[in-house]
C-alpha positions in Angstrom: 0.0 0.0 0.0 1.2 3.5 -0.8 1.9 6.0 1.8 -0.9 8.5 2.0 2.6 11.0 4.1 5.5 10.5 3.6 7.8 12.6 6.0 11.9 12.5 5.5 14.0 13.8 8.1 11.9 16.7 9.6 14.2 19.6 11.3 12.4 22.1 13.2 14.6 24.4 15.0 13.5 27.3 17.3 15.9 30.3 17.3 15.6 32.0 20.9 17.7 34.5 22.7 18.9 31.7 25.2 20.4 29.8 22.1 19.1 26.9 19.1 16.0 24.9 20.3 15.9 21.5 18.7 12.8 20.9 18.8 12.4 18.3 15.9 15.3 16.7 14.5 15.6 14.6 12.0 12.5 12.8 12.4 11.2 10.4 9.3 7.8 8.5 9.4 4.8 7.4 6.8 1.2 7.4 7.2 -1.2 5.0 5.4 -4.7 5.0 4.3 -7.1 3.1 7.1 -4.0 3.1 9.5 -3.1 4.9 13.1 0.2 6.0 13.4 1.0 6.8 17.1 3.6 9.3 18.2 4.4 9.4 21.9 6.7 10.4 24.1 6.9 12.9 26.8 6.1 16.8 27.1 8.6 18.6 25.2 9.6 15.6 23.0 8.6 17.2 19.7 5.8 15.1 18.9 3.1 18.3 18.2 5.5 20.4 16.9 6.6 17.5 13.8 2.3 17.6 12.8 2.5 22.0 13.4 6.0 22.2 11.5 4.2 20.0 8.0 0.8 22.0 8.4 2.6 25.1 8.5 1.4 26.4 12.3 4.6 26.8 14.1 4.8 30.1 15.0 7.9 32.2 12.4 9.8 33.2 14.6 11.2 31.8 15.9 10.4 28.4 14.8 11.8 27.2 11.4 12.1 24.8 9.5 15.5 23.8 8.7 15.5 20.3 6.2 13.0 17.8 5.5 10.0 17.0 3.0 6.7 16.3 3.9 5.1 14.7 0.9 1.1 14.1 0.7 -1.3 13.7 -2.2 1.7 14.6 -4.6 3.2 17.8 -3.1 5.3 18.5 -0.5 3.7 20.5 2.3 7.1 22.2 3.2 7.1 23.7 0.2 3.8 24.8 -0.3 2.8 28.5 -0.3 0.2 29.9 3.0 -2.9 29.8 0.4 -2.1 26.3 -0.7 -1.8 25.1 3.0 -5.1 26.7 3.9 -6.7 25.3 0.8 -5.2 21.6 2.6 -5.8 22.1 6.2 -9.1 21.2 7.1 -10.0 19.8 3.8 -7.7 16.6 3.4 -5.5 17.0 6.7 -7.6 17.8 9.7 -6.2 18.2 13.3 -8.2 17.8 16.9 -6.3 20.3 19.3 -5.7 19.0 22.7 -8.2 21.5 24.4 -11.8 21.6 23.1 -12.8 24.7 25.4 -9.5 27.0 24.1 -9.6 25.6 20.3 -13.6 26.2 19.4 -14.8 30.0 19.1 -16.4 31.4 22.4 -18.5 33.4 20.1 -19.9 32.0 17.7 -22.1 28.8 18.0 -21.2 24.9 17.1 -23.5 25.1 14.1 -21.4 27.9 12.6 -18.1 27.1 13.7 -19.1 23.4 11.9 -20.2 24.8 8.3 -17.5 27.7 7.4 -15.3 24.5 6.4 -18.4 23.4 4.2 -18.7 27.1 2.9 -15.0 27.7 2.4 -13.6 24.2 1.0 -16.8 22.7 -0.4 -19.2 25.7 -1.7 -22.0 24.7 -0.3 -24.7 26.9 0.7 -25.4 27.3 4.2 -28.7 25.1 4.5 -26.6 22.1 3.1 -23.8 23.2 4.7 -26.3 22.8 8.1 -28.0 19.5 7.0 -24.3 17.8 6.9 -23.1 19.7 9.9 -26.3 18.0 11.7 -25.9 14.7 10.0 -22.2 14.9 11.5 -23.0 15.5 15.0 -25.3 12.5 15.1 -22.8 10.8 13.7 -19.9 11.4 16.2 -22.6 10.4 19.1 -24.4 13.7 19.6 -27.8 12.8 21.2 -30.0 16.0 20.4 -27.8 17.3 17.2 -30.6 20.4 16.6 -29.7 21.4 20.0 -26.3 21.3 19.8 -26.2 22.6 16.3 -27.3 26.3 18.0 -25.8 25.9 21.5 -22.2 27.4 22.8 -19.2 26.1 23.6 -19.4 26.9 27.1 -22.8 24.9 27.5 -20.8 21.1 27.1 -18.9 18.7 29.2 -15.0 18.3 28.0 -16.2 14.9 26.6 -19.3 16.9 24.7 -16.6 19.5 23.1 -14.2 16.9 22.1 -16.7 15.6 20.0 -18.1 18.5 18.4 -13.9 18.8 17.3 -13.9 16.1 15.8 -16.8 17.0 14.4 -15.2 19.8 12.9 -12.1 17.8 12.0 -14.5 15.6 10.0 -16.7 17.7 8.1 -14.6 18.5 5.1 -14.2 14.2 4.6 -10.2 14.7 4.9 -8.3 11.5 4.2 -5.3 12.4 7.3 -6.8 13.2 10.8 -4.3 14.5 13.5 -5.4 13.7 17.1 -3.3 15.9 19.4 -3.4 14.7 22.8 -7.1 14.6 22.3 -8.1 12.5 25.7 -5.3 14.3 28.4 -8.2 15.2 30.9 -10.9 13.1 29.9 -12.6 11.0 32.4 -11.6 7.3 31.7 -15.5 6.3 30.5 -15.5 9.6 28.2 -11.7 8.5 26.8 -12.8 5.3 26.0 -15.8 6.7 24.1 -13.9 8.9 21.9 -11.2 6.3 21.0 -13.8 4.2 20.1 -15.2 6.9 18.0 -12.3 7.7 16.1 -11.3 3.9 15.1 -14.9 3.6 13.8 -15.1 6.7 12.0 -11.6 5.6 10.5 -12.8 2.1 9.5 -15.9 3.8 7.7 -13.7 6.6 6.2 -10.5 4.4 5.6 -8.5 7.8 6.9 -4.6 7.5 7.9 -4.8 8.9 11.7 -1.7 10.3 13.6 -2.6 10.0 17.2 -0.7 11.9 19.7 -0.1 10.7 23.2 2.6 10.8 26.2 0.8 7.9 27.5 1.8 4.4 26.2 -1.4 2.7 27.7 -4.3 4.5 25.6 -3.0 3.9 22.4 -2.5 0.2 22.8 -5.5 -0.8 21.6 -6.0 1.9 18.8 -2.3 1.8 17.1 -0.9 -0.2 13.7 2.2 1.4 14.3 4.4 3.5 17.0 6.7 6.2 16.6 8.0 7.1 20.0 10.2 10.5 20.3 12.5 11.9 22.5 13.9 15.3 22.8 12.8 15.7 19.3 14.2 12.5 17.6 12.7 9.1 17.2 14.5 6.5 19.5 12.1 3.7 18.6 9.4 3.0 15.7 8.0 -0.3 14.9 4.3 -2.0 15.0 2.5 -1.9 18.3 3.0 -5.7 19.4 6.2 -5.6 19.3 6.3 -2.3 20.9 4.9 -2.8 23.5 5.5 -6.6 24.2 9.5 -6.0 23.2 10.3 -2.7 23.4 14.4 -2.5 22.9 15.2 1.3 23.6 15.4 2.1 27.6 13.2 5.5 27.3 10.6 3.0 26.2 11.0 1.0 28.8 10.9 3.8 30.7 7.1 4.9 29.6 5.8 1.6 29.7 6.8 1.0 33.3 5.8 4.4 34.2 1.7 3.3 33.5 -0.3 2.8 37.1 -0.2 -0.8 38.0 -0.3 -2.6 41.0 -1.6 -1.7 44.5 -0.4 0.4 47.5 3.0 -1.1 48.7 2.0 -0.7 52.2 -1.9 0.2 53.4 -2.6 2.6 56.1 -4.3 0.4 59.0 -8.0 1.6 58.9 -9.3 -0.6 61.4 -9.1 2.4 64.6 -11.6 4.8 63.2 -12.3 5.8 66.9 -10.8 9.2 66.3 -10.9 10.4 62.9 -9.4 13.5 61.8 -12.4 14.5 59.8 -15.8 13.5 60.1 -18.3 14.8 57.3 -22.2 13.9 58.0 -25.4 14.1 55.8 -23.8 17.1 53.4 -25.3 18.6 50.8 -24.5 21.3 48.5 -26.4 22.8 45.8 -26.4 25.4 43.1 -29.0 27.6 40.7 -29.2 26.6 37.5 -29.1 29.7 35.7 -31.5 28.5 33.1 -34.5 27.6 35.1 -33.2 28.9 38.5 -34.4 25.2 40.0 -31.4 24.2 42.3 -29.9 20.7 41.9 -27.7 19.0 44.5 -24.0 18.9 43.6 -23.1 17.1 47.0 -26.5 14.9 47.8 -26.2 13.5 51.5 -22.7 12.5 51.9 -20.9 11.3 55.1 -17.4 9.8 55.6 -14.9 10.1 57.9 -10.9 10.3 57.4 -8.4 9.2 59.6 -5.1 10.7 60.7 -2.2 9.4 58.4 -4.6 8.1 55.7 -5.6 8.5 52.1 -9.2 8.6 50.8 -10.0 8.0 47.0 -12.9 9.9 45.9 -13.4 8.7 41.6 -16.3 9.8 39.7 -16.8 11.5 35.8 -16.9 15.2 35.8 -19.7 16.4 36.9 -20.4 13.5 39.7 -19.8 16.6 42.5 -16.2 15.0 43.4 -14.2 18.7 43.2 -17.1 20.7 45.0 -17.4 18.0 47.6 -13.5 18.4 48.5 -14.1 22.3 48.3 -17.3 22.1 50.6 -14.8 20.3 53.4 -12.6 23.2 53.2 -15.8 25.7 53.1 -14.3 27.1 49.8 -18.0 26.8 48.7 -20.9 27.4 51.0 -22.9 23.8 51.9 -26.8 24.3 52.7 -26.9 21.6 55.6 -24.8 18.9 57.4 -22.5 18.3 59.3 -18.5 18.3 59.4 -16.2 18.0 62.2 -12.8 18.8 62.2 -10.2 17.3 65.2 -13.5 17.1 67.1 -14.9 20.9 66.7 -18.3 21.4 64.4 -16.6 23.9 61.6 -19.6 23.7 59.2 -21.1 26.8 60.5 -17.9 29.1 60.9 -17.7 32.5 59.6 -14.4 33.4 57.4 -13.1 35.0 60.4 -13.2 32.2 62.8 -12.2 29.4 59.9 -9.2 31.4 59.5 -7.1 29.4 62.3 -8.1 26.2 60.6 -7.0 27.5 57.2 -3.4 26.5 58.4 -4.1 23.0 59.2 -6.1 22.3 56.0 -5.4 23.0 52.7 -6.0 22.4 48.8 -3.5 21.3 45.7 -5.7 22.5 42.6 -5.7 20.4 39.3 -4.1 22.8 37.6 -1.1 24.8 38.8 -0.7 26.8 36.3 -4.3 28.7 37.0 -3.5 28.5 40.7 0.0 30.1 40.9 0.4 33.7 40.9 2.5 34.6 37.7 3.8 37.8 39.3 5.1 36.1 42.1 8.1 33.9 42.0 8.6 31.0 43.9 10.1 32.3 46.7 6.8 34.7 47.0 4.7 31.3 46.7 6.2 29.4 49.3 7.0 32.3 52.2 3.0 33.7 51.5 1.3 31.5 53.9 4.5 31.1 56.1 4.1 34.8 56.5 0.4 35.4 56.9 0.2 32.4 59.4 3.3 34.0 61.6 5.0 30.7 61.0 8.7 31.9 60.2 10.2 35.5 59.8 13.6 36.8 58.5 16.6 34.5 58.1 14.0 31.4 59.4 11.3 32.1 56.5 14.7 32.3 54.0 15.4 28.3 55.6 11.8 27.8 55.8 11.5 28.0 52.1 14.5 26.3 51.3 13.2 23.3 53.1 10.2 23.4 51.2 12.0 23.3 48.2 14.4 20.2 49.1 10.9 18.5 50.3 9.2 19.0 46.9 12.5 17.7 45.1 13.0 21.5 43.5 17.1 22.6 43.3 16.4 25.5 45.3 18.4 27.5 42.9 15.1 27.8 40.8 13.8 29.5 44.2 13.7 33.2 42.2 12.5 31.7 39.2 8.0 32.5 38.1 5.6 29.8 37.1 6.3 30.1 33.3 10.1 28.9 33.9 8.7 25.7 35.0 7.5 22.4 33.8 3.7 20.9 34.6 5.3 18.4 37.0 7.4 21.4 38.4 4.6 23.2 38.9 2.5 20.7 40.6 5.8 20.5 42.8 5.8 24.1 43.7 2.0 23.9 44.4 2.3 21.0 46.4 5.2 22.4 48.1 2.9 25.4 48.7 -0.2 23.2 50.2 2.7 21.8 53.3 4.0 25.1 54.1 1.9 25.2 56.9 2.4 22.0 58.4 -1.2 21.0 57.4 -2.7 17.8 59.2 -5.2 17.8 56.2 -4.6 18.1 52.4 -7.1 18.0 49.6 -5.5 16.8 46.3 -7.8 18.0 43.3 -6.9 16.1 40.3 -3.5 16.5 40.7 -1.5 14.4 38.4 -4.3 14.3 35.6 -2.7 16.0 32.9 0.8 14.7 33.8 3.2 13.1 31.3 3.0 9.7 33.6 6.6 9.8 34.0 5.8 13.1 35.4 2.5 11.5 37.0 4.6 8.7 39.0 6.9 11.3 40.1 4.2 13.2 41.6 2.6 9.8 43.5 6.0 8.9 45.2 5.9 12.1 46.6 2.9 12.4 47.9 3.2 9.3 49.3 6.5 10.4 50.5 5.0 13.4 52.2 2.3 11.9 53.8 4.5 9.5 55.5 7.0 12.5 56.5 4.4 14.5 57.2 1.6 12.0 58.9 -1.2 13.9 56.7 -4.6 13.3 55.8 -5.3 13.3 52.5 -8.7 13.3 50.1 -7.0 12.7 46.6 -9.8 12.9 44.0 -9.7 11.7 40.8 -11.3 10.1 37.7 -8.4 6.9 37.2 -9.0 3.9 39.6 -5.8 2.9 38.2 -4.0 6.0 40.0 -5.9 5.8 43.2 -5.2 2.0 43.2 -1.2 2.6 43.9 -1.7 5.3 46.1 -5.0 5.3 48.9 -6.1 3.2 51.4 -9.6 3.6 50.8 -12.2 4.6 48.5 -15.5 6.3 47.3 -17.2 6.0 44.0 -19.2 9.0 43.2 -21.9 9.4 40.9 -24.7 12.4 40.5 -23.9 13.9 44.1 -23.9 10.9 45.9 -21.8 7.9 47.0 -22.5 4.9 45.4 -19.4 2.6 46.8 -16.8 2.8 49.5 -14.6 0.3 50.9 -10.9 -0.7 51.3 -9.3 -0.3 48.2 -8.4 -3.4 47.0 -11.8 -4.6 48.0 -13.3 -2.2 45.8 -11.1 -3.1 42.6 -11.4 -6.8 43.0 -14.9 -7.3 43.3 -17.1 -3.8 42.8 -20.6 -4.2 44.4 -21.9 -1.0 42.0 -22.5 -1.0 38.2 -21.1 2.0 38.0 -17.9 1.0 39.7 -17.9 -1.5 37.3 -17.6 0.4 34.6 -15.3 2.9 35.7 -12.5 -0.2 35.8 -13.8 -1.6 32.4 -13.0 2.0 31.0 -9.9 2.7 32.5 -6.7 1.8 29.9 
């Protein structure tokens, strides 16, 4: 079979003023009609940035492309001119962007965001253009396609958006797709969905896909062949069995072994629950809807308690109230009844000024520390803020204080007077986690954490929590969507579902024989 892209020794260099930025170099691979093509590899390892530099989307400068051909349908796309890549992008190559909500228009609805492909490719008038775009949406498992057709962006789930992009990526009948990372921060039922979407839509197309991943375990089942880069080369390429059965290069290895496996080395004993840390009775939180103004209960009668030293799984989809649960604990959002007791006094009914001397024993790692980190501050200003407004350390003790911090986070602490944009994700959820122990907290909520980690980076993150913990003696309430992840690192666990709790139990208990459908299904899904 012909290649449907051809791609010969790829260079993409960026020029910046702290020196040449090999980004991509030297990469070669071919695409086939009706096959997946999997590149993966960590953040950074030039897999996006080899599908930008062909499609011409790399930003000039400072990328640029040094050598290489690109050939596809008869041309090569390195050489082709702005108006003949527009006249190719979208039309026969199509790309889903890793982030639904920051890739589709904010201001314009999903009906017209699907047609101007249609309009601008295709000539079709814009009641064909609509019929198709409708047909479409049913197509990519759309339930009420007239009512998506005319709603916003902002009105759908992640899952919901990621299919209206591919969607988009569709409409035009291209015969290349380019998946970028298109399942990062997808629950594990919603990830399964959309793979299982785009193998069907390929079989019934027969369209070459390019799927790009940094995680080995979801494209298992979906590639023909893998590609897996490096600092911008390509240290291994074969077919997937024999990746990932034999994989010969030690980075490979490396991201195979890096994939959540296995159970807790050693489990918290759970069995004295005569004292728990936190107690949490009959709570329930609800919220407007700001369409009919009816409220609906995000946290529906929930009660658990959490005992010194341990860690408590919370899983659920998005949506199933896990996140405003964990914030309701902290009273980061306002609970309409119940109870919850913290080291033995009721806080539930606190006012901001009283909470405050609990603020210093509890706190909150966010999902994502990018939105949660000041980018004026550097990281000496993140770590010595809540040493300073608690009176914890002044002077020459908050300058040791910090430094501390940094060693216990595995940051050199000469990065202490670097911002947030000097850093890495996995850096980042460092410095935020760092942050969350200033204080010496007894409790620590853990929001999604490691969800849209490299999971090299991810593992990383899970020794040291688990590290810190046991240093530490902490509580923690880690919430998450991946059984898998809260498998290796809790003691027990809670399976949410539409407000409420639907399973709890020792973990292994839980994953060995689920009691709840739901439960069930949430292991089925999961990689």
């Amino acid at each position: 079979m012909t290649a449907l892209l051809e791609v010969k020794n790829l260079t993409t260099y960026f020029h910046t003023r702290n020196g040449v930025v090999k980004a991509v170099d030297d990469v070669s691979f071919t695409v086939k009609s009706g096959e997946t093509l999997a590149i993966v590899g960590e953040s950074g390892s030039g897999k996006s940035v080899s599908c930008y530099s062909m499609l011409g989307l790399i930003p000039s400068p400072p990328g640029r492309i040094e050598a290489g051909e690109a050939w596809f349908d008869g041309r090569d796309l390195l050489k082709a001119s702005q108006a003949e890549l527009r006249q190719i992008r979208g039309s026969k190559i199509a790309m889903i962007f890793q982030d639904p909500m920051t890739s589709l228009n904010p201001y314009l609805t999903v009906g017209e965001q699907l047609i101007e492909p249609l309009i601008f490719h295709h000539k079709l008038s814009r009641a064909e253009a609509a019929e198709k775009a409708r047909s479409l949406l049913q197509e990519v498992g759309i339930r009420d396609p007239e009512k998506t057709y005319h709603a916003w962006p902002h009105e759908f789930s992640g899952g919901m958006r990621q299919r209206v992009m591919i969607a988009m990526a569709l409409i035009a009948e291209p015969k290349l797709l380019i998946a970028d990372e298109p399942t990062t921060a997808l629950d594990v039922t919603i990830q399964k969905q959309i793979l299982e979407l785009v193998k069907e839509i390929q079989q019934h197309r027969d369209i070459g896909v390019i799927f790009i991943s940094h995680d080995l375990a979801v494209v298992k089942d979906l590639a023909d062949q893998v590609v897996v880069m490096k600092t911008g080369r390509v240290v291994e390429r074969g077919d997937a069995p024999s990746i990932f059965n034999c994989p010969d290069h030690d980075y490979t290895k490396k991201l195979l072994a890096a994939i959540p496996a296995g159970s807790k080395a050693s489990a918290h004993d759970t069995a004295q629950m005569s004292h728990p840390l936190l107690s949490v009775n009959n709570l329930v939180t609800t919220f407007a809807d700001r369409h009919s103004g009816d409220r609906f209960k995000a946290v529906d009668d929930i009660s658990f308690e959490l005992q010194r030293g341990e860690i408590l799984g919370l899983v659920g989809e998005s949506g199933s109230g896990k996140s405003t649960l964990g914030r309701s604990v902290l009273k980061l959002a306002q609970s309409d009844s119940g109870s919850i007791v913290f080291d033995g006094e009721e806080i539930q009914d606190l006012t901001a000024k009283a909470m405050r001397p609990y603020r210093r024993r509890m706190q909150m790692i966010f999902q994502d520390p990018y939105a949660s980190l000041n980018p004026r501050m550097t990281i000496y200003d993140t770590l010595a803020e809540p040493l300073v407004l608690h009176d914890l350390a002044k002077g020459p003790q908050l300058n040791k204080a910090v430094l501390e911090l940094m060693d216990d986070v595995g940051l050199a602490r000469a990065y202490v007077r670097k911002y947030p944009h000097e850093f890495s994700g996995g850096q980042r959820q460092r410095i935020a986690i760092g942050r969350a122990i200033a204080t010496k907290p007894e409790l620590v909520i853990a929001d999604e954490p490691v969800s849209a980690l490299d999971v090299t980076i991810q593992k990383q993150i899970l020794e040291l929590i688990l590290h810190l913990v046991d240093k530490h003696h902490l509580s923690m309430l880690f919430i998450s969507h991946d059984l898998a992840v809260v498998r290796v690192l809790c003691d027990r666990v809670m399976v949410m579902k539409q407000g409420r709790v639907v399973e709890s139990g020792l973990m292994e208990s839980v994953w060995s024989s689920p009691q709840h459908d739901y439960t069930e299904a949430l292991l089925k899904a999961a990689p």
